[in-house]
C-alpha positions in Angstrom: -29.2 22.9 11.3 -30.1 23.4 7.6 -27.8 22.4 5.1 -28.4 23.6 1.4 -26.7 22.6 -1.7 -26.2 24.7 -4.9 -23.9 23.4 -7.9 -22.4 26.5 -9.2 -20.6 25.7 -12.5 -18.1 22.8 -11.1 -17.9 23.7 -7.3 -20.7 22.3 -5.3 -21.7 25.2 -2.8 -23.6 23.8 0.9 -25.3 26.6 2.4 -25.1 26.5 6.6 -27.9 27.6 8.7 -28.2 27.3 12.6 -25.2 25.5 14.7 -23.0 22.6 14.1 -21.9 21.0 16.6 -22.0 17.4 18.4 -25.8 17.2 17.6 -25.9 17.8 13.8 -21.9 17.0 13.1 -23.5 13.8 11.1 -25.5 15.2 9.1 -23.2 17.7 7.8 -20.5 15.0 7.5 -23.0 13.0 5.6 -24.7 15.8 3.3 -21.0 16.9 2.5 -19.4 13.2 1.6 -22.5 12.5 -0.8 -21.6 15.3 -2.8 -17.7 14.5 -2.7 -18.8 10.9 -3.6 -20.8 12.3 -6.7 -17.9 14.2 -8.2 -18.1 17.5 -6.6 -14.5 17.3 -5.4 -14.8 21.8 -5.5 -16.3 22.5 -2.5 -17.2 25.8 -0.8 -19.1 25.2 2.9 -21.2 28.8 3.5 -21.3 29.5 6.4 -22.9 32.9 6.8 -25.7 31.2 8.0 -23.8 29.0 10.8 -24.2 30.5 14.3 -21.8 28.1 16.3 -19.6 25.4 15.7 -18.0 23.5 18.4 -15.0 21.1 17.9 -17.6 18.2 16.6 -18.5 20.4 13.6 -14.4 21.4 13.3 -13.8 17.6 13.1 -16.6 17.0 10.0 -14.6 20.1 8.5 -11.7 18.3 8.6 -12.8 14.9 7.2 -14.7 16.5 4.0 -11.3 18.7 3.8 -9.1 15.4 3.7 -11.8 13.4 1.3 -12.1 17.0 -1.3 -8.1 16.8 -1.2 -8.0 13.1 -2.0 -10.1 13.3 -5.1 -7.8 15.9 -6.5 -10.1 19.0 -5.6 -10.4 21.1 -2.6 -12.5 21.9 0.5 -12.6 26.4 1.2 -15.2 28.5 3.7 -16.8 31.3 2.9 -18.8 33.9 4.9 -18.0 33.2 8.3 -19.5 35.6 11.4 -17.4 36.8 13.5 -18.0 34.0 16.3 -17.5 31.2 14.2 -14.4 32.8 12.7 -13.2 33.2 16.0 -12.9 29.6 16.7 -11.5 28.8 13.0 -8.6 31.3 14.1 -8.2 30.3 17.4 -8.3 25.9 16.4 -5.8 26.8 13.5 -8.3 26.1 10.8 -7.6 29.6 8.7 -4.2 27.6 8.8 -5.5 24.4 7.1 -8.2 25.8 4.9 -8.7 28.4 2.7 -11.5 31.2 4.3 -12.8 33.7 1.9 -15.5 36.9 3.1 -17.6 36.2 0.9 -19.6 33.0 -1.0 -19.0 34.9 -4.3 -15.2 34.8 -3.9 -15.0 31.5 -2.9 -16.1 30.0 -6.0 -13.8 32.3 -7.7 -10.7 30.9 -5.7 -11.1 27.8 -8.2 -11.4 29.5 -11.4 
């Protein structure tokens, strides 16, 4: 898995490419809370890159979610494939988090 991160204006946008699941969960968790930590509370997780995630990545969704919320911003997805928006829908994420089609409107969402 690949994670790259853009600033664009003040939301922070991290770029998914490959899976994430129990194997790379960590990582994610650990590239996302660094840039929570550095004042990018505006968060939009790309994920038009992302071919799977399994309930390990959903978890690290969760926690960046919960830390976003606690520094008074907000965590939102963009660009999901069909797969992966699947198991958003079906685990009652589109219910906790705000999904967008596309990157673009994402970042919008905060304006």
């Amino acid at each position: 898995m690949e994670i790259e991160v853009q600033q664009e204006g003040d939301v922070a946008v991290a770029a998914f490419r490959g899976s994430l699941d129990r194997l790379t969960a960590n990582e994610a968790l650990q590239a996302l809370t660094q840039q929570v930590l550095a004042g990018h509370a505006k968060l939009v997780a790309d994920l038009s890159g992302l071919d799977y995630i399994s309930s390990s990545g959903l978890r690290t969704l969760l926690s960046v979610m919960k830390d976003c919320r606690a520094k008074g911003g907000d965590f939102r997805l963009a660009g999901a494939s069909p797969d992966v928006g699947k198991v958003l829908e079906l685990s009652g994420f589109t219910g906790i988090l705000k999904t967008f089609p596309t990157r673009d409107a994402a970042v919008q969402s905060f304006a």
